[in-house]
N, C-alpha and C positions, 0 to 999 in steps of 0.2 A: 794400857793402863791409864793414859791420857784422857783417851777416850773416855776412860768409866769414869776418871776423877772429873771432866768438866760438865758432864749429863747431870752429873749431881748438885752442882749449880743452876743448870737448866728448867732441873723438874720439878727442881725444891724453891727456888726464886722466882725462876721465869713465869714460870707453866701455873704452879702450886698457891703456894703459902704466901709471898710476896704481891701476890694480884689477888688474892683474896683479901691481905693485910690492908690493900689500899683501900680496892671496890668494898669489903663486906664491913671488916674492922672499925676504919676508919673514914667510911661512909663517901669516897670520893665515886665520881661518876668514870665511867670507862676511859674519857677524854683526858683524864690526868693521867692515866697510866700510858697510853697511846701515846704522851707527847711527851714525859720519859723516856720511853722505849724510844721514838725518834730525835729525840736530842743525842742519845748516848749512839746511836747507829749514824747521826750523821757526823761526829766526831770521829767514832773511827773510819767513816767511809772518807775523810779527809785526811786521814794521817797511814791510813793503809796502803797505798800505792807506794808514798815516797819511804816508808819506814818497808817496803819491800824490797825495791829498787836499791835502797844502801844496805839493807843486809845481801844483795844481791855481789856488790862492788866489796862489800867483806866476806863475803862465803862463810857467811855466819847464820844458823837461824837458833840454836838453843839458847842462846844468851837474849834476844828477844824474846823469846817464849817464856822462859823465865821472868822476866822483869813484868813482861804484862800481866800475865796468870798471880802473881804474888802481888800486884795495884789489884786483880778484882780480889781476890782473895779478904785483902786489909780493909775491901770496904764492905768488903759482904757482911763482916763482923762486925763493923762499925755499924752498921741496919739496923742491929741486937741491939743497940746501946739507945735509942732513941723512940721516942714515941712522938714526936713532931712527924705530922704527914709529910709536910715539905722537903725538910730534912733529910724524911727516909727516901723522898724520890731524888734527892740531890746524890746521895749515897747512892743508889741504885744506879744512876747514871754515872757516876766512874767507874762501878763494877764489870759491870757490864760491858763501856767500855772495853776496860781489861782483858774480862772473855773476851772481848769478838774481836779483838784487835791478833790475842794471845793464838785465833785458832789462824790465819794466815800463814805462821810463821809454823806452824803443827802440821800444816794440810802440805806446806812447800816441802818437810822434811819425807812424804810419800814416795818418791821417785829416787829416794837417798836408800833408803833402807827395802825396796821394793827394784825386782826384776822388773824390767817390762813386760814380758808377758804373766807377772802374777798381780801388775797393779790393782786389777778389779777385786782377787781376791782378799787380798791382804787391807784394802781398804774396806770389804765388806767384813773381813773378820774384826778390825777395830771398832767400825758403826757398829756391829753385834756387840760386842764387850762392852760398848759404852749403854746400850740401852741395859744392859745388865745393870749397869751403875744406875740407871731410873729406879729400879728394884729396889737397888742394896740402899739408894741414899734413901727411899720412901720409908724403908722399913727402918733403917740405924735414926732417923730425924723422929721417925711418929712417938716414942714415948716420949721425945723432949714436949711434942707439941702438945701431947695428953696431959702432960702438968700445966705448961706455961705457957698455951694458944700457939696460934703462926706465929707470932713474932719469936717466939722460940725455935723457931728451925734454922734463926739465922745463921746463929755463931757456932753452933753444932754444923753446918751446909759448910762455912768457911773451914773450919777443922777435917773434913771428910776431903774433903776437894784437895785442901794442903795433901792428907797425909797417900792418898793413889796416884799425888802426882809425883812424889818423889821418886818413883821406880823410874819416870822418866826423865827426871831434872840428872837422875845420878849416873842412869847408865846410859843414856843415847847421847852420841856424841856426833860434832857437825865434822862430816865428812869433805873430802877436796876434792872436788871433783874438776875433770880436763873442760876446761873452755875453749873454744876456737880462737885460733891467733890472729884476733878483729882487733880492729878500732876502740869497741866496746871495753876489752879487758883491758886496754893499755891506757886509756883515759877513766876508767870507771875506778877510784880509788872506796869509795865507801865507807863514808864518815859521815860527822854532824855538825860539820865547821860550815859556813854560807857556802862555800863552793861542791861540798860535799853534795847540800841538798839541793843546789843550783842545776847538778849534773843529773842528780836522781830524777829529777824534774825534767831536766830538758832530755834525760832518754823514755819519758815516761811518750813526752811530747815525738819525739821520734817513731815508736812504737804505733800513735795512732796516726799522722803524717803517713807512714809507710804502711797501714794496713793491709795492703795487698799481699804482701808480705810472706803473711800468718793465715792464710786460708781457715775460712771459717769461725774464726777466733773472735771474731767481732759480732758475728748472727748470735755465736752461742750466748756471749754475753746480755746481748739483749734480749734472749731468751731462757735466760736464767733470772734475767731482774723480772718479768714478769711473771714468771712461773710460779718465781718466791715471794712476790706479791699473795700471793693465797695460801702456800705452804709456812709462812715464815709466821705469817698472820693467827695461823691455827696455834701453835705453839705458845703464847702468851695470853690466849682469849680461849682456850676450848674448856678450861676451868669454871671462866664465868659464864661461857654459854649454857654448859652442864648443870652451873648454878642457879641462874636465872630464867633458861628457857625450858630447859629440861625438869626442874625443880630435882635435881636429886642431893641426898644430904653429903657431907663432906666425906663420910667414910664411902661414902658409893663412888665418890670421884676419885679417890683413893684406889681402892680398886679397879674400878675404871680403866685407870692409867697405868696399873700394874700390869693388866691384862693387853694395856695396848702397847705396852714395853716389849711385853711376851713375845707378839704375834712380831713387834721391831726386832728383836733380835735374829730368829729366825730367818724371817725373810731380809734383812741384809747378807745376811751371811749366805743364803740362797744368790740371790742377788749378784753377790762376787760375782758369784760362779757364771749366773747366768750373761753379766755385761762381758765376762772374758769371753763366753763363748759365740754371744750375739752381738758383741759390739756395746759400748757404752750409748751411743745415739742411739740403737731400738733399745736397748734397755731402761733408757729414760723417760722414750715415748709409752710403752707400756706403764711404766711408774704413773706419770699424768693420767693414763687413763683412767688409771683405779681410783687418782684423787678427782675427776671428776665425778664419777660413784660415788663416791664418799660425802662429797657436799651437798650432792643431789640428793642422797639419802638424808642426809642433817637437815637440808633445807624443806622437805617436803615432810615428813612427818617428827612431830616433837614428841615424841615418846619414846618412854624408858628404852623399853623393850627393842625400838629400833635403834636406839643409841649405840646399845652395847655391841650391835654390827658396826654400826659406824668406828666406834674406839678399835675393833683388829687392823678393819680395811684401811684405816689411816694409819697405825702401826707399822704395819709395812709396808705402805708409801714411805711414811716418814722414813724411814733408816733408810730405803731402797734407793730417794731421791739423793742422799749423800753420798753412798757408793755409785752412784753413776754419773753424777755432775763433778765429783773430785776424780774418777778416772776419765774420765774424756778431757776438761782441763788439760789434764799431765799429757793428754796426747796432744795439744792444742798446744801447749808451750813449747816456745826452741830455752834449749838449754839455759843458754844464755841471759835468757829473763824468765827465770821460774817466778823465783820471789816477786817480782815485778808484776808477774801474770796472775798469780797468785792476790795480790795484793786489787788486782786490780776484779778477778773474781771476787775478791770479797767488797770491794765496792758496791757492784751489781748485787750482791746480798743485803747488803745491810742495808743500801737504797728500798730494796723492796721492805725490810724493816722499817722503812720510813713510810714511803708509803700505802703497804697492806694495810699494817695497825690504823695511821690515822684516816684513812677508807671509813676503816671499822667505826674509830672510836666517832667520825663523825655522822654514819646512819644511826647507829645507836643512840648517840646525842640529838640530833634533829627528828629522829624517829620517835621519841618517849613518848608524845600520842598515840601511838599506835602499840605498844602496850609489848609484850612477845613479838609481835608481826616484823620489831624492828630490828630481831636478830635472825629472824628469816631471810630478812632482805640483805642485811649484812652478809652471810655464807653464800646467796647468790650473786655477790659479787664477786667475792673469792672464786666461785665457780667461773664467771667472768674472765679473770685471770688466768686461771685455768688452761680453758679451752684456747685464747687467745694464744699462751706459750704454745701452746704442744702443738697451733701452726707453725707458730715458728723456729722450732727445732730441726721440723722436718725440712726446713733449708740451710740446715748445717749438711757440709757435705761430709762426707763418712771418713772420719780419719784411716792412713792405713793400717793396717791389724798388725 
């Protein structure tokens, strides 16, 4: 239910209404929404590690998840309240925040409430559920927006998010789990006092000093920051590529994205099935392939008709690449630093949130001579990224099954 309540953030803020309110509404250029987007991702790619690493030393992670998700929530609403451009991207950047801080602490509680041999699937069953929420929040948000524009989706998007996350605020509970009788549990107390985060810190440094360690653990991350360089990119910008290079009107984006939720859910939930059975590394490399398809097709021909291929084939990349980068992770972590590992996963995420988007927002910007051509070029960079990860996965070595 997690799942569905923060998609509805995503597709209603992210993806939607919020990137249209800047670029179309409020007439700003790509470049202001880009540097948004990377302010609010390099804040939490700074506060993700060591806020994983102490919830790690408290064996806590619902009391984090809570506290973040309920900061983006307060501003998502606060969005609604404002028609200052500025304003609204200052607000969008703590929310945001919030989100991407809130999913660390969501993605660590996986291996809490999952067997290990069902992690794939049970992670594809929540990616599925949650692109359900892309559906449900399009369709419960569109008659606000039909009275009172995008900026009306805001404080209806905070409402909706509140009320699917409460299934999980009230009934998952952070379980105790056996740590090994190390050094680590006996000095790791887990707090917020200077020593607390002194410690969180210098086992973060520890972690990468000993990399050898953690086999593998270090290729994949660098192969996740680039991957998401083009995956992560799509997600905040395929609305106004839709918009501007595609020319289609807003109810066709609308649907658009409903259909490419469709073909999301589906295929995560496939997906499970298929990373338990083939391994999360081929199941990931498979995923990259299709997102290379995918840009290749958006970047070479700009029309409708070829779009509406484009929005499945990325659908189910989309959801596919989440069920396979958060089961290999869990194989990739020792117990002992999930949260930590976790936190450090989402570093490598939200970096490439930094730097896909501002890629983007700078062809796009330097490109405005050249009219359309400049969002062509844009996607083949993304493709770019692409191809470059899905070398470098293939020298992660294969965890054991």
């Amino acid at each position: 239910m997690y799942d569905l309540a923060n998609t509805i953030f995503t597709i209603n803020i992210i993806t939607l209404y919020f990137a249209l309110w800047v670029t179309v509404d409020k007439g700003g250029r790509d470049i202001y929404y880009s540097i948004a987007i990377a302010g609010s991702m390099i804040l939490a790619a700074i506060s993700e590690p060591i806020m994983g690493a102490v919830s790690d030393g408290l064996g806590k992670r619902m009391s984090f998840l809570i506290s973040f998700t309920l900061l983006s929530i307060a501003f998502t609403a606060f969005m609604g309240l404002t028609s200052n451009l500025l304003v609204g991207l200052l607000f969008f950047v703590i929310a945001n925040f919030g989100y991407q801080v809130g999913i660390v602490f969501y993605n660590s509680l996986l291996p809490e409430i999952a067997s290990p041999k069902e992690i794939g699937r049970v992670s594809g069953f929540g990616i599925s559920l949650g692109y359900v929420g892309t559906i449900v929040g399009l369709i419960l948000v569109k008659p606000f927006v039909d009275v009172g524009g995008r900026q009306a989706a805001f404080i209806p998007t905070a409402i909706f998010f509140l009320l699917f996350s409460l299934p999980c605020f009230l009934f998952v509970k952070d379980k105790q789990f056996n740590l090994p009788a190390s050094a680590y549990r006996r000095q790791a107390q887990g707090d917020f006092s200077c020593a607390g985060i002194k410690d969180a810190l210098r086992r973060i440094k520890d972690t990468f000093v000993n990399r050898h360690k953690y086999p593998g653990l270090f290729t994949f991350l660098i192969a996740n920051f680039i991957c998401l360089d083009a995956v992560n990119t799509t997600i905040p910008f395929i609305s106004i590529y839709a918009k501007k290079a595609v020319m289609m009107a807003d109810g066709d984006i609308r649907f658009f994205l409903i259909l490419s939720a469709t073909f999301a859910i589906f295929g995560s939930f496939a997906f499970g099935y298929v990373t338990d059975k083939i391994g999360a590394k081929k199941a990931w490399a498979i995923v990259m392939v299709m997102w290379c398809i995918a840009f290749l097709f958006a970047a070479a021909i700009l029309h409708k008709n070829v779009f509406w291929i484009v929005g499945p084939l990325s659908g189910v990349s989309i959801g596919s690449t989440w069920v396979a980068t958060r089961a290999l992770v869990t194989k990739l972590a020792p117990i002992e630093k999930r949260g930590e590992i976790f936190g450090l996963f989402g570093v490598t995420s939200k970096s490439a949130s930094i730097i896909g988007p501002l890629t983007w927002g700078l062809i796009t910007w330097l490109g405005e001579p050249l009219g359309v051509m400049r969002y062509r070029l844009a996607v083949l960079a993304l493709l770019g990224f692409a191809v470059i990860g899905l070398v470098l996965l293939w020298k992660i070595p294969e965890p054991q099954r």
